[in-house]
mmCIF file of the N, C-alpha and C atoms, coordinates in Angstrom:
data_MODEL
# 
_entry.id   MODEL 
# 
loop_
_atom_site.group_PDB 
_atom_site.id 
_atom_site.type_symbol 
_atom_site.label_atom_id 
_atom_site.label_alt_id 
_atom_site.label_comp_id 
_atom_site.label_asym_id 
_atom_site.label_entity_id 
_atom_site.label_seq_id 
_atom_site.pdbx_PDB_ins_code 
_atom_site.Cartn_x 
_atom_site.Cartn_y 
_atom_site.Cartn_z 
_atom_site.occupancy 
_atom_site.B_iso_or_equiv 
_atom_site.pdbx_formal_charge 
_atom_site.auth_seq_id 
_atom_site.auth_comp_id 
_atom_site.auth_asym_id 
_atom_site.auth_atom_id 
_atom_site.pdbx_PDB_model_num 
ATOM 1   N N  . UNK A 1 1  ? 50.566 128.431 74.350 1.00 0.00 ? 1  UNK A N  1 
ATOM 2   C CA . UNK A 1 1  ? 51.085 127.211 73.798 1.00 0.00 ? 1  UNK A CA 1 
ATOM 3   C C  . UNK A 1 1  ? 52.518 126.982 74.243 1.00 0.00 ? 1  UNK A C  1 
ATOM 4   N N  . UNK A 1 2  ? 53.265 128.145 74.372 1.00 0.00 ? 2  UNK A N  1 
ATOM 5   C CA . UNK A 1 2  ? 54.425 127.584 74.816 1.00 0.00 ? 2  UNK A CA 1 
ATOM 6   C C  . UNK A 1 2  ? 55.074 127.505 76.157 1.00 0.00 ? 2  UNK A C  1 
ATOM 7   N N  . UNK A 1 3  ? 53.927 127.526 77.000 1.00 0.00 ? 3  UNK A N  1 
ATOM 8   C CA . UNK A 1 3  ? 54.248 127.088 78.355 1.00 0.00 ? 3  UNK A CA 1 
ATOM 9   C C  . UNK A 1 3  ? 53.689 125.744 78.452 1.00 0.00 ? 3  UNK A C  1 
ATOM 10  N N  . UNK A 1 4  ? 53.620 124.827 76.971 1.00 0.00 ? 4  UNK A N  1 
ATOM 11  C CA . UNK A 1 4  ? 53.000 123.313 77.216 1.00 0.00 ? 4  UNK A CA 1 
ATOM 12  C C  . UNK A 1 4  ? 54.083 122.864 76.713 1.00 0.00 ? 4  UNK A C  1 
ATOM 13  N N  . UNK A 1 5  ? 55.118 123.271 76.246 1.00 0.00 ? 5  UNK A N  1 
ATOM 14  C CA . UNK A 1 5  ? 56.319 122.334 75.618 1.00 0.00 ? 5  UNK A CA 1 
ATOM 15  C C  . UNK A 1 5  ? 56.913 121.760 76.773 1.00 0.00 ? 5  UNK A C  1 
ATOM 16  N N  . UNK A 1 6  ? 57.898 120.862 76.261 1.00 0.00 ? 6  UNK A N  1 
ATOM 17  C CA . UNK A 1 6  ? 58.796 119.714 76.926 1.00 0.00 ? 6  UNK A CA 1 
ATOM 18  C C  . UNK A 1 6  ? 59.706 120.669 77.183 1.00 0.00 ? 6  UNK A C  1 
ATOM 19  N N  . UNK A 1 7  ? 59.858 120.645 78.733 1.00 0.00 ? 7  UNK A N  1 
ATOM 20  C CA . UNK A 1 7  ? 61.107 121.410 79.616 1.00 0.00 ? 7  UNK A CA 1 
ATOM 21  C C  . UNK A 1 7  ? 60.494 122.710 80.185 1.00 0.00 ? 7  UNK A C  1 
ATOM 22  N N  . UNK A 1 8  ? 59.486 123.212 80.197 1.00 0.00 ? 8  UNK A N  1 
ATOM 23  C CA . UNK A 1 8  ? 59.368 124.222 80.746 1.00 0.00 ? 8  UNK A CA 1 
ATOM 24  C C  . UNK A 1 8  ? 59.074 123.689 82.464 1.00 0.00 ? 8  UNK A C  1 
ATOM 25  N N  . UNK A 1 9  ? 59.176 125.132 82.989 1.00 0.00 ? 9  UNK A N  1 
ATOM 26  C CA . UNK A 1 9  ? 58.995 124.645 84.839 1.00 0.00 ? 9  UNK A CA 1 
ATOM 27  C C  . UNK A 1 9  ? 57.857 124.632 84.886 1.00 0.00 ? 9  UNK A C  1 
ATOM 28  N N  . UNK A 1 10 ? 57.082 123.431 86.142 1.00 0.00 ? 10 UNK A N  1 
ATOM 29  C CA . UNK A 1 10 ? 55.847 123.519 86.336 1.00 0.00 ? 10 UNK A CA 1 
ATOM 30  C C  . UNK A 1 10 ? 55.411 124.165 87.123 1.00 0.00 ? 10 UNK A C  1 
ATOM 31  N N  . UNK A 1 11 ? 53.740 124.618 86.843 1.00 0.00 ? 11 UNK A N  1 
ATOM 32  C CA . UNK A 1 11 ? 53.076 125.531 87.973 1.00 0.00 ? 11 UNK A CA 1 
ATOM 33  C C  . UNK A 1 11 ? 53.661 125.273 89.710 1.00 0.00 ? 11 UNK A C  1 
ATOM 34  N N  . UNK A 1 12 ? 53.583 125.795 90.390 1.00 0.00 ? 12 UNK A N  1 
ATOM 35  C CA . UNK A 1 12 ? 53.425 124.995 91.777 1.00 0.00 ? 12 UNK A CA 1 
ATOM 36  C C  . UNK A 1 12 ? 52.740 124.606 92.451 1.00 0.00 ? 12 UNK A C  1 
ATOM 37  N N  . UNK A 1 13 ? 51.506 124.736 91.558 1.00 0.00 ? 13 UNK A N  1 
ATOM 38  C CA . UNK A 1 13 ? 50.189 123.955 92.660 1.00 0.00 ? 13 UNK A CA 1 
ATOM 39  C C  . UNK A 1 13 ? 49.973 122.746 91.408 1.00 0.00 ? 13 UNK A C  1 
ATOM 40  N N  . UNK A 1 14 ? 50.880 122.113 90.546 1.00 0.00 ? 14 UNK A N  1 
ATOM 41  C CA . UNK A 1 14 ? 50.847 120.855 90.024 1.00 0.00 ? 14 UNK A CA 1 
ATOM 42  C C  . UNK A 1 14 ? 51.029 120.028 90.690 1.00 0.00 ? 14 UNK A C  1 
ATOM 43  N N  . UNK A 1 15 ? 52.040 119.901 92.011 1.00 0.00 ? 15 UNK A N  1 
ATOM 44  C CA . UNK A 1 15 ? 52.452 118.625 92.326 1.00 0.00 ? 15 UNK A CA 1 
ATOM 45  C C  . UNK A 1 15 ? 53.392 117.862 92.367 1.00 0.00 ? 15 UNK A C  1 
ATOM 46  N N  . UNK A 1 16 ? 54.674 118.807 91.888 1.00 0.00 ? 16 UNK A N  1 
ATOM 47  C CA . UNK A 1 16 ? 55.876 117.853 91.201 1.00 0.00 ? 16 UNK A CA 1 
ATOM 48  C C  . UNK A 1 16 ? 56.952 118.970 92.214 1.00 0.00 ? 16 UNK A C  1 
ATOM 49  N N  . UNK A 1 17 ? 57.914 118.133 92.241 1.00 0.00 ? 17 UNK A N  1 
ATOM 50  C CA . UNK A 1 17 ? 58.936 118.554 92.743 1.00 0.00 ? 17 UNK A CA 1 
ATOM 51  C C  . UNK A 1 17 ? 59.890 120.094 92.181 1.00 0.00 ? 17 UNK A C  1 
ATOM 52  N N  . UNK A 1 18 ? 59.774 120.903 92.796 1.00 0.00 ? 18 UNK A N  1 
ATOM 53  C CA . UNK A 1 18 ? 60.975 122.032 92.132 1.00 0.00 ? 18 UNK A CA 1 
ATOM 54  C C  . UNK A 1 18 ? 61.440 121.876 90.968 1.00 0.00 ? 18 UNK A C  1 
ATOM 55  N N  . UNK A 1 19 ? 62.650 120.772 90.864 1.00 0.00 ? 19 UNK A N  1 
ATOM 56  C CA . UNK A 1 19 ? 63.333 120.376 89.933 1.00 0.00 ? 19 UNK A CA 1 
ATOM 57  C C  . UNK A 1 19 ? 62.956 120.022 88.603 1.00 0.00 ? 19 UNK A C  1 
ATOM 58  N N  . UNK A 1 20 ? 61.912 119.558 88.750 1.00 0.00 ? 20 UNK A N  1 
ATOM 59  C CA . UNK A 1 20 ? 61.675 118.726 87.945 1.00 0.00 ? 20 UNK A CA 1 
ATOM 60  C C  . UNK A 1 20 ? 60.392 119.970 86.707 1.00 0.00 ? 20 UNK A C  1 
ATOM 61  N N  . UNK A 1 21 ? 60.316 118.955 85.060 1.00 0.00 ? 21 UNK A N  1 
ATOM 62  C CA . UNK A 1 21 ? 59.909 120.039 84.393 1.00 0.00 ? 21 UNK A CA 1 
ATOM 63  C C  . UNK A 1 21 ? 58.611 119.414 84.017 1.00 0.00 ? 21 UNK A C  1 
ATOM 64  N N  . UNK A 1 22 ? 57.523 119.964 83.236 1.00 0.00 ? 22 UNK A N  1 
ATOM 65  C CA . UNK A 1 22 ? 56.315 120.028 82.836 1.00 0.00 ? 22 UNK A CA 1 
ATOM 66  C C  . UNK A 1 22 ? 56.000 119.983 81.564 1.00 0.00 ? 22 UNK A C  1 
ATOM 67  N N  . UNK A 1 23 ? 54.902 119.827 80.534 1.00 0.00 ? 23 UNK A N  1 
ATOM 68  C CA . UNK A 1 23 ? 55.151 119.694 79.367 1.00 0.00 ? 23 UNK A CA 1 
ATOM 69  C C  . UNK A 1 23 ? 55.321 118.581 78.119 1.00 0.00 ? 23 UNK A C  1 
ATOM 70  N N  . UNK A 1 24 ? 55.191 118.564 77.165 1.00 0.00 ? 24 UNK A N  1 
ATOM 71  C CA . UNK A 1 24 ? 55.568 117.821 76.084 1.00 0.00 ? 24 UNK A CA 1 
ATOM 72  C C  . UNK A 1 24 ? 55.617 118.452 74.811 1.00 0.00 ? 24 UNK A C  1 
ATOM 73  N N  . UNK A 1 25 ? 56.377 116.809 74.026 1.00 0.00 ? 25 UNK A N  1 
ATOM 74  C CA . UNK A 1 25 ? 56.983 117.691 73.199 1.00 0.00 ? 25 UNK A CA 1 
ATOM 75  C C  . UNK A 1 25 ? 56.071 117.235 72.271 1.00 0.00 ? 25 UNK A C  1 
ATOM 76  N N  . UNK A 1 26 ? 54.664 117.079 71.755 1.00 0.00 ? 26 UNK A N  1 
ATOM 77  C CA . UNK A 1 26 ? 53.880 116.867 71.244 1.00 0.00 ? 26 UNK A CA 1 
ATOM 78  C C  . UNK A 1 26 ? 52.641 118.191 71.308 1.00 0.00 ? 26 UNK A C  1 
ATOM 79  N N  . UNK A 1 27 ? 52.845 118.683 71.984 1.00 0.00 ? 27 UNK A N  1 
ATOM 80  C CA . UNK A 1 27 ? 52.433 120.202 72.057 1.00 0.00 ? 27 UNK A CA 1 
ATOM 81  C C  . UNK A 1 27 ? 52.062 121.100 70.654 1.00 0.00 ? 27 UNK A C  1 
ATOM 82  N N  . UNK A 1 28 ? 53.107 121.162 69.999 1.00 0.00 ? 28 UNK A N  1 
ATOM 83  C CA . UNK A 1 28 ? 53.181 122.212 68.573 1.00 0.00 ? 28 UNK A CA 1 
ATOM 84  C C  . UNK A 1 28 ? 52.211 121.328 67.708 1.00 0.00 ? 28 UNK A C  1 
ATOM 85  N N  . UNK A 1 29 ? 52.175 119.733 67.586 1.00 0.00 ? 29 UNK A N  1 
ATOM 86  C CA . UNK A 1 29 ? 51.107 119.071 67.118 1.00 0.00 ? 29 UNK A CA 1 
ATOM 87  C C  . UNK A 1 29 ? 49.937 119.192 67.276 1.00 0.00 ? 29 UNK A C  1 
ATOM 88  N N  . UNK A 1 30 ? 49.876 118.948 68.624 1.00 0.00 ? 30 UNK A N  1 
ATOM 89  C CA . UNK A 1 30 ? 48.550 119.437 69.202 1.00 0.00 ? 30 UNK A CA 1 
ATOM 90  C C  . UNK A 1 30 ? 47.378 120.519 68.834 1.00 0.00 ? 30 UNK A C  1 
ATOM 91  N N  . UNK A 1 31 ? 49.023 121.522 68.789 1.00 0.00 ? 31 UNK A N  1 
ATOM 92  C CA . UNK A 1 31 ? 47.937 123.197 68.877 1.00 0.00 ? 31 UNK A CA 1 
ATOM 93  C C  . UNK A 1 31 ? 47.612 123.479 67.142 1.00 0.00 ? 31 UNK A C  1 
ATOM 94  N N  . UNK A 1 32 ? 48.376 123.158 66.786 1.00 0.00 ? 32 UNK A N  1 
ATOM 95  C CA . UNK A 1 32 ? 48.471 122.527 64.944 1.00 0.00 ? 32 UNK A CA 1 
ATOM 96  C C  . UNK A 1 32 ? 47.135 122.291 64.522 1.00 0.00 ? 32 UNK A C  1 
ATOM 97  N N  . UNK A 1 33 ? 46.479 121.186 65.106 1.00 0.00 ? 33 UNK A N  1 
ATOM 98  C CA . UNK A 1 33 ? 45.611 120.369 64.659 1.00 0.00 ? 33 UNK A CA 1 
ATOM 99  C C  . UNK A 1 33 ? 44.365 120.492 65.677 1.00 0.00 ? 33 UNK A C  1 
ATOM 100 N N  . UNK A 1 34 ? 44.876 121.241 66.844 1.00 0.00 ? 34 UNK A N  1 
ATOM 101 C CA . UNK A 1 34 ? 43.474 122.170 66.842 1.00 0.00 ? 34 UNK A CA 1 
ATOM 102 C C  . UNK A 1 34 ? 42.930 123.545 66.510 1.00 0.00 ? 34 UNK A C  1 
ATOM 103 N N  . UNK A 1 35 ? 44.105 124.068 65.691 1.00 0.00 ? 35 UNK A N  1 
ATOM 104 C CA . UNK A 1 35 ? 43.236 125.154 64.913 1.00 0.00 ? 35 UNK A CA 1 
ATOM 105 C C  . UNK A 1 35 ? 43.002 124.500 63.583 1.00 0.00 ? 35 UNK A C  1 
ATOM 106 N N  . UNK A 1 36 ? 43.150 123.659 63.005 1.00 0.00 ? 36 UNK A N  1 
ATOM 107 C CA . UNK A 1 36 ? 43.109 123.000 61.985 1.00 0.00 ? 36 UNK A CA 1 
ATOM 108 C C  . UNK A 1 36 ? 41.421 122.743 61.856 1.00 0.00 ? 36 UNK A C  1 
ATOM 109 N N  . UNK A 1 37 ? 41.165 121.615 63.233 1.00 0.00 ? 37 UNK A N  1 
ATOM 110 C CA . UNK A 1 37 ? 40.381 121.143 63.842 1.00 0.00 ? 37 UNK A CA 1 
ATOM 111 C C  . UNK A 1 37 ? 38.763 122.563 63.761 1.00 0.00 ? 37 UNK A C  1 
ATOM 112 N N  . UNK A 1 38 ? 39.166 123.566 64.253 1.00 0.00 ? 38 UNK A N  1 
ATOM 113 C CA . UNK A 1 38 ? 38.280 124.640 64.857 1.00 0.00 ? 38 UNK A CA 1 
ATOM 114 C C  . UNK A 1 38 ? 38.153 125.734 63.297 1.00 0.00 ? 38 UNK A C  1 
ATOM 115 N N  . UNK A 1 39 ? 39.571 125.489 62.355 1.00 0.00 ? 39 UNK A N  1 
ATOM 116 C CA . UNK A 1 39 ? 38.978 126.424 61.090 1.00 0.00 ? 39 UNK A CA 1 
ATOM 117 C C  . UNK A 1 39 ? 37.369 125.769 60.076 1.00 0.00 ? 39 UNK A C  1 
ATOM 118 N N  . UNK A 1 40 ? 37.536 124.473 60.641 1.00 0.00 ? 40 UNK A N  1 
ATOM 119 C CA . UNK A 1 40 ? 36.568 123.865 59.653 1.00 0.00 ? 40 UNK A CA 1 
ATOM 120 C C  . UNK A 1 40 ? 35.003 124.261 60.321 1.00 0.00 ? 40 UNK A C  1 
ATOM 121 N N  . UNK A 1 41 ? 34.885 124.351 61.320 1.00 0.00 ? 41 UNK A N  1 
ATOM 122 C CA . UNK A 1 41 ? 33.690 124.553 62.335 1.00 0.00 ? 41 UNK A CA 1 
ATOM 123 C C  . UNK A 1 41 ? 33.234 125.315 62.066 1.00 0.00 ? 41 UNK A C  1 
# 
């Protein structure tokens, strides 16, 4: 999970320039509400 947050570096077979970062910051929501999602199952 926390190589999906906002600012981390991206893989290098993504596509994006060196510089530049990968990620969001909607992430911790995400992973939140899919174990949320998967306890009920």
């Amino acid at each position: 999970m926390l190589a999906c947050l906002k600012g981390r570096p991206c893989d290098e077979h993504a596509g994006k320039e060196p510089h530049e970062t990968c990620g969001s910051s909607l992430a911790y929501a995400y992973f939140v509400s899919f174990i949320f999602f998967c306890s009920f199952l």
